[in-house]
N, C-alpha and C positions, 0 to 999 in steps of 0.2 A: 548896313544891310548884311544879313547872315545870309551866308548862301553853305547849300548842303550840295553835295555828290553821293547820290545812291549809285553803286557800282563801279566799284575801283578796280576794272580792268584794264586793259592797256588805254583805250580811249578814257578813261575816267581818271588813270593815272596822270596821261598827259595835258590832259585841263587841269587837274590841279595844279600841278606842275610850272602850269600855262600859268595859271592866276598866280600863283604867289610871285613868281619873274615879274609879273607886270604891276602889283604891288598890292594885292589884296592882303590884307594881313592876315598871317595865320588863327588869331582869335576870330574872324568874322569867317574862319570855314571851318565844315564838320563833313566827316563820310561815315557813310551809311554802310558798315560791312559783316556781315555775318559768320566770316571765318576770322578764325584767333589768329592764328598764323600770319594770316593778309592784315588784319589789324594791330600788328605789332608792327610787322613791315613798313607800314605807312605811318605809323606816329614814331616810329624810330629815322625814317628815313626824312619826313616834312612836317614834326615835331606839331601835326594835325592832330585835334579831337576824332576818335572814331567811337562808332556808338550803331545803338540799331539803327532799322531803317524807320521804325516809327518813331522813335527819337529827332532825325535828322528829316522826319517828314514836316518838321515844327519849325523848319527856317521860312525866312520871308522868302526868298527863292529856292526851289528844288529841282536840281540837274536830274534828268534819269537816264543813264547809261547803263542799259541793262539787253539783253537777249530779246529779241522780239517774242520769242514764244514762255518768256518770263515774267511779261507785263501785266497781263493781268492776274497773275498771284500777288503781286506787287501791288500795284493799285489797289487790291480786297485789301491788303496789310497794311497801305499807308492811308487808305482815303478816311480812317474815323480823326485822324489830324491833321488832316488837311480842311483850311476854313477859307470864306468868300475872300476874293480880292487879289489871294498868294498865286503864286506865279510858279509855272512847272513847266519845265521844258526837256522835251522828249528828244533824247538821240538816238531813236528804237528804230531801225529802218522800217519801211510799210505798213507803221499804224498811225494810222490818221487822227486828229484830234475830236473827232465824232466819239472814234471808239475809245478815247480814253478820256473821255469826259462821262461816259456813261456812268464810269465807276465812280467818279467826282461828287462830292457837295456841289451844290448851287455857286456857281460865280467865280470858282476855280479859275485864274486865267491860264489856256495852254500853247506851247508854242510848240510847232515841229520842226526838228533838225533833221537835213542830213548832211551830215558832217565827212569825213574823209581822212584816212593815215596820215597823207602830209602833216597834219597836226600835230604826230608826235615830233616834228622839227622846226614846228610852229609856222609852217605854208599850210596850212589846211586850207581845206574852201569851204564853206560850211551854207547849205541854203535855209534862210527860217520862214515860216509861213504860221499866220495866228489861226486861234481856235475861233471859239465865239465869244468869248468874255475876253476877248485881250484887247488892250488899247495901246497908243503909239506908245507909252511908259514902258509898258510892258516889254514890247518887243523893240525897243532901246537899252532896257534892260539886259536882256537876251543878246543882244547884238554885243553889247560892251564884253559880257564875259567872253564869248564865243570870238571876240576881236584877240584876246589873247594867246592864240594859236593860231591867227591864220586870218584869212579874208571872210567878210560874210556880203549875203547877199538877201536879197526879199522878194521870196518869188509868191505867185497864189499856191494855194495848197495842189489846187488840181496839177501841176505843169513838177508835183514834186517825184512822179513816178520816171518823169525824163529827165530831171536833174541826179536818179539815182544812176540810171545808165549811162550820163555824162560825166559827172564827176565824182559820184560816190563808188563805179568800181570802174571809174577812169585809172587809177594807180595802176589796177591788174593789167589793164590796156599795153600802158606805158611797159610797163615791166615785160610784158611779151615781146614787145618789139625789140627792146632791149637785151633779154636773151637770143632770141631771133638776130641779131645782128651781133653782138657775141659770137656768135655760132658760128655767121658767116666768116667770123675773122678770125678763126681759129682753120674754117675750111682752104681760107686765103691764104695760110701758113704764118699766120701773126702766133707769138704765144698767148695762152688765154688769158695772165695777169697785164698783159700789151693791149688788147685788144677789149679787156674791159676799161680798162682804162681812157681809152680814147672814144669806145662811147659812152659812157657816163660822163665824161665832160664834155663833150658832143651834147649830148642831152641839156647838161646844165647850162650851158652855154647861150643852145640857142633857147631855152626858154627864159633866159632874162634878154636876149635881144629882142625877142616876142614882146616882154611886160614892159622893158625900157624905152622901145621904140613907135611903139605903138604902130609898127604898121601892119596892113593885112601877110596875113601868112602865106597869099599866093604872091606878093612882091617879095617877101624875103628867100620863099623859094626860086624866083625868078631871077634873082640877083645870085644863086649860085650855079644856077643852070644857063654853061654856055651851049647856045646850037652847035650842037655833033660832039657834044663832049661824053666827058664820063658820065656824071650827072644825070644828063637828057637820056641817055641809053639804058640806067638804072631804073628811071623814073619811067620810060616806054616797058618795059618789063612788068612793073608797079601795076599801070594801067591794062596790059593787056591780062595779069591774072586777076582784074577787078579788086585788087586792094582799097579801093575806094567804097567802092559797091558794099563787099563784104564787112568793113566798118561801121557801115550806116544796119544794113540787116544784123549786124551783133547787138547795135545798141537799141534798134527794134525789138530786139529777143528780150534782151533787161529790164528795157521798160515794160513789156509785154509779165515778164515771171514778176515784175514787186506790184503792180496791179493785180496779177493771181494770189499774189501772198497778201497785199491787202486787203483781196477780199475774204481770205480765208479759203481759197482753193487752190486745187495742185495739178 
């Protein structure tokens, strides 16, 4: 199976990247890149074919890792070689497989991703949802590459606007809290290379006691929080400024803005 990547930017770089680690041979990939510069980079760096994007529009599978508001230039560009059957899978946040089937041949199967940073350390989480011409192949297909950086999962299309708000700008989440508590430990009188340090392993820590233990996240919290301790006094604090509250109405807002951006409004 030739599989092509249009768009060698950092997500496009790290799925290549991703495949060849997990043993895709370099002869069965090509990308798709339009600058000279980024096209040497990549065949000097992963000893890859690059070539145009109607060229690499000619594999049996075709990644698109491109700008959402880039897609349909792209699509006009690749769709006179693209034919029934071939397989195209989208990592464009908020376009739906409706709209990028319009610019399609007949029978085009498409699959939508939304994928996530992690990826480039290969913990991604990636959610795929089919178009109308896809079948389980297809989206086994998709899964397997998309397995090479990270986790996947298979949601309906409809439920992919809350999957952007959960996990596709869950990172930036994470990372705020992170500097946020940084902050705090620096205000505590920690120094700040101290005080990163112990939360970034704090962090890495308890998300593999999360994935390893499988148990709920209010038991693991309840297992550090003694009554009247530090903890419980932290975490009353948490609750009275609705830090809960305002989590849930953040990632209302996200799914709220890639539903606007899917539909094409602002």
């Amino acid at each position: 199976m030739t599989v092509a990547i249009i768009g060698a930017g950092v997500m496009g770089e790290a799925l290549l990247s991703g495949l060849l680690r997990s043993g895709h041979g370099v002869a069965d990939l090509v990308v798709g890149e339009k600058r000279a510069e980024r096209a040497a980079e990549l065949t000097e760096k992963y000893g890859v074919r690059v070539v145009s994007n109607i060229e690499a529009a000619a594999a049996e599978t075709v990644l698109l890792i491109i700008k959402p508001q880039d897609m349909s230039d792209v699509l006009i560009e690749i769709a006179p070689s693209l034919r029934t059957g071939q397989l195209l899978v989208s990592l464009a946040a908020g376009i739906t497989t409706a709209a990028i089937e319009k610019h399609l041949p007949d029978g085009v199967a498409v699959v939508r991703v939304m994928p996530n940073t992690p990826a480039l350390v290969d913990e991604g989480m990636a959610a795929i949802s089919p178009g109308t011409h896809c079948d389980e192949e297809h989206l086994a297909t998709a899964e397997g590459l998309l397995a090479a950086v990270g986790r996947v999962i298979r949601v309906p299309e409809k439920q992919q606007d809350a999957v952007t708000a959960i996990s596709g700008s869950g990172p930036a989440y994470i990372f705020f809290v992170v500097e946020s508590m940084i902050e705090a430990g620096v205000h505590l009188g920690l120094p700040r290379t101290t005080a990163s340090e112990l939360v970034v392993q704090t962090l890495v820590g308890s998300a593999k006691l999360l994935r390893e233990t499988g148990e709920h996240p209010t038991v693991l919290r309840e297992q550090v929080t003694s009554p009247g301790g530090t903890t419980a006094a932290a975490i009353r604090e948490l609750e009275d400024h609705k830090v809960r509250a305002a989590f849930i109405t953040a990632m209302e807002a996200a799914r709220n803005r890639s539903r606007a951006l899917a539909e094409g409004t602002d």
